[in-house]
C-alpha positions in Angstrom: 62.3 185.8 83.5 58.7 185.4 85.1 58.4 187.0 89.0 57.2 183.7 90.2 61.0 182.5 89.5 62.1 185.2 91.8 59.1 185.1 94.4 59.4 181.4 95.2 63.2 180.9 96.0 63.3 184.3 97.6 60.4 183.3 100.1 62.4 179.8 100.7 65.6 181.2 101.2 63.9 183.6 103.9 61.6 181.0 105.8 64.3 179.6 108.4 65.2 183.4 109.0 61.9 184.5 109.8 61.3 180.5 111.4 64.6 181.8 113.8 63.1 184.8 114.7 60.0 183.9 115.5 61.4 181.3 117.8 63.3 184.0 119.5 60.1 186.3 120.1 58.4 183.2 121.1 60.7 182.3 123.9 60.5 185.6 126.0 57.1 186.7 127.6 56.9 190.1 129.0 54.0 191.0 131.2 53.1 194.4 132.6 53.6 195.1 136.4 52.9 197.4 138.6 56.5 198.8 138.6 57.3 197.8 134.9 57.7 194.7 133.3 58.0 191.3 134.2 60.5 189.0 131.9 59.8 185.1 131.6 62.4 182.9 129.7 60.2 180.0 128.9 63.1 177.8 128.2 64.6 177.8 131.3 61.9 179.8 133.8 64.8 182.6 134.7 62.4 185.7 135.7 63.8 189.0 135.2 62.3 192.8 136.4 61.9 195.6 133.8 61.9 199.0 134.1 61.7 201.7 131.2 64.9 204.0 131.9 65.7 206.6 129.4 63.7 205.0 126.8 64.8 201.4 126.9 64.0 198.5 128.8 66.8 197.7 131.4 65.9 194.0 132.7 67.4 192.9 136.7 67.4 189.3 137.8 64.8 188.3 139.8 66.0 188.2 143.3 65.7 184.4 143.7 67.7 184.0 140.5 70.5 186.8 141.5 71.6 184.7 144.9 71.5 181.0 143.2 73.7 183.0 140.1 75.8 184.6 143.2 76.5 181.7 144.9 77.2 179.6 141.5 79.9 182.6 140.7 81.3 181.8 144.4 81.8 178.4 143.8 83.5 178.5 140.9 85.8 181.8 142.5 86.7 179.4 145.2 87.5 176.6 142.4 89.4 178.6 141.0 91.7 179.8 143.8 92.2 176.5 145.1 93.4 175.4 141.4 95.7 178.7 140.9 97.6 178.0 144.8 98.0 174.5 143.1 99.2 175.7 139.8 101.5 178.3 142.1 103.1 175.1 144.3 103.5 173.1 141.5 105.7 175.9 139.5 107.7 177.1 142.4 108.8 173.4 143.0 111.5 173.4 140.6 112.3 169.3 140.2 115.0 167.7 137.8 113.6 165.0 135.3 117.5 163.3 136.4 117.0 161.6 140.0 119.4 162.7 142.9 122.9 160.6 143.2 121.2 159.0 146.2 118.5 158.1 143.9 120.5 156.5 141.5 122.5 154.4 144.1 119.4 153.1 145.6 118.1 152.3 142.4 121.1 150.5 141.5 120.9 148.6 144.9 118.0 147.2 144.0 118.6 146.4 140.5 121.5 144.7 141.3 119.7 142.6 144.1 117.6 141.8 141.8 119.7 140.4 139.0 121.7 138.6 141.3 118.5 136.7 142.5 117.3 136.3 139.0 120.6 134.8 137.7 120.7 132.4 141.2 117.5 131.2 139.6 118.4 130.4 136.2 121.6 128.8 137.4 119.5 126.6 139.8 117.6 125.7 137.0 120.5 125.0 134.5 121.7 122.5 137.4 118.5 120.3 137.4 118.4 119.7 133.9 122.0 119.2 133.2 122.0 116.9 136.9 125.3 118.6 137.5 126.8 119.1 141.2 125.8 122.5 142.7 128.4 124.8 142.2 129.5 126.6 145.6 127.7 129.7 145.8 129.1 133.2 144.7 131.1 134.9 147.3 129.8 138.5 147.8 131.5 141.0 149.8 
């Protein structure tokens, strides 16, 4: 087996790993302050502060940054309450899937008012194109 065999897949297999990384060094830019470091994310402009601390590089949101991140958190807090007391009433509402007796006799009611009407109709009908009498109508107590 010649090295070029090994060489040339080796190096393709690593290029989108080092094409990654470089991507990922290329997106931060740090600057030197007078306090520390300055932090740019070039792909969405979010500055952060630097400071060495015990050997590594602790980064803070900028300040700008920090209250529209604080507020964003407070929105969704309040979004969130509001959709737990909602969750909460919804729960403690204990509701049958069967409707109420009074339900049911209402419902009734109006299905019966309804069929009666229908059945009026179709008896109407049955009258014009047979050219019978009317018949009296039903007596309903």
């Amino acid at each position: 087996m010649r090295l070029i065999d090994i060489v040339v897949p080796a190096t393709l297999a690593l290029a989108p790993a080092a094409a990654i990384a470089q991507e990922n060094n290329a997106r931060f830019a740090l600057e030197k302050s007078a306090d520390g470091f300055v932090r740019m994310d070039r792909v969405t402009g979010e500055m952060s502060i630097c400071q060495e601390t015990g050997g590594q590089l602790v980064c803070k949101m900028a300040a700008d940054d920090r209250t529209a991140f604080e507020n964003e958190l407070d929105r969704m807090q309040e979004n969130i309450d509001a959709l737990s007391k909602r969750v909460a009433i919804l729960e403690s509402a204990p509701r049958s899937l069967m409707p109420t007796d009074e339900e049911f006799d209402q419902t009734m009611t109006y299905m019966q008012r309804f069929f009666r009407g229908f059945m009026d109709i179709v008896k109407e009908w049955d009258r014009d194109l047979r050219g019978n009498e009317p018949e009296p109508p039903p007596q309903r107590t």
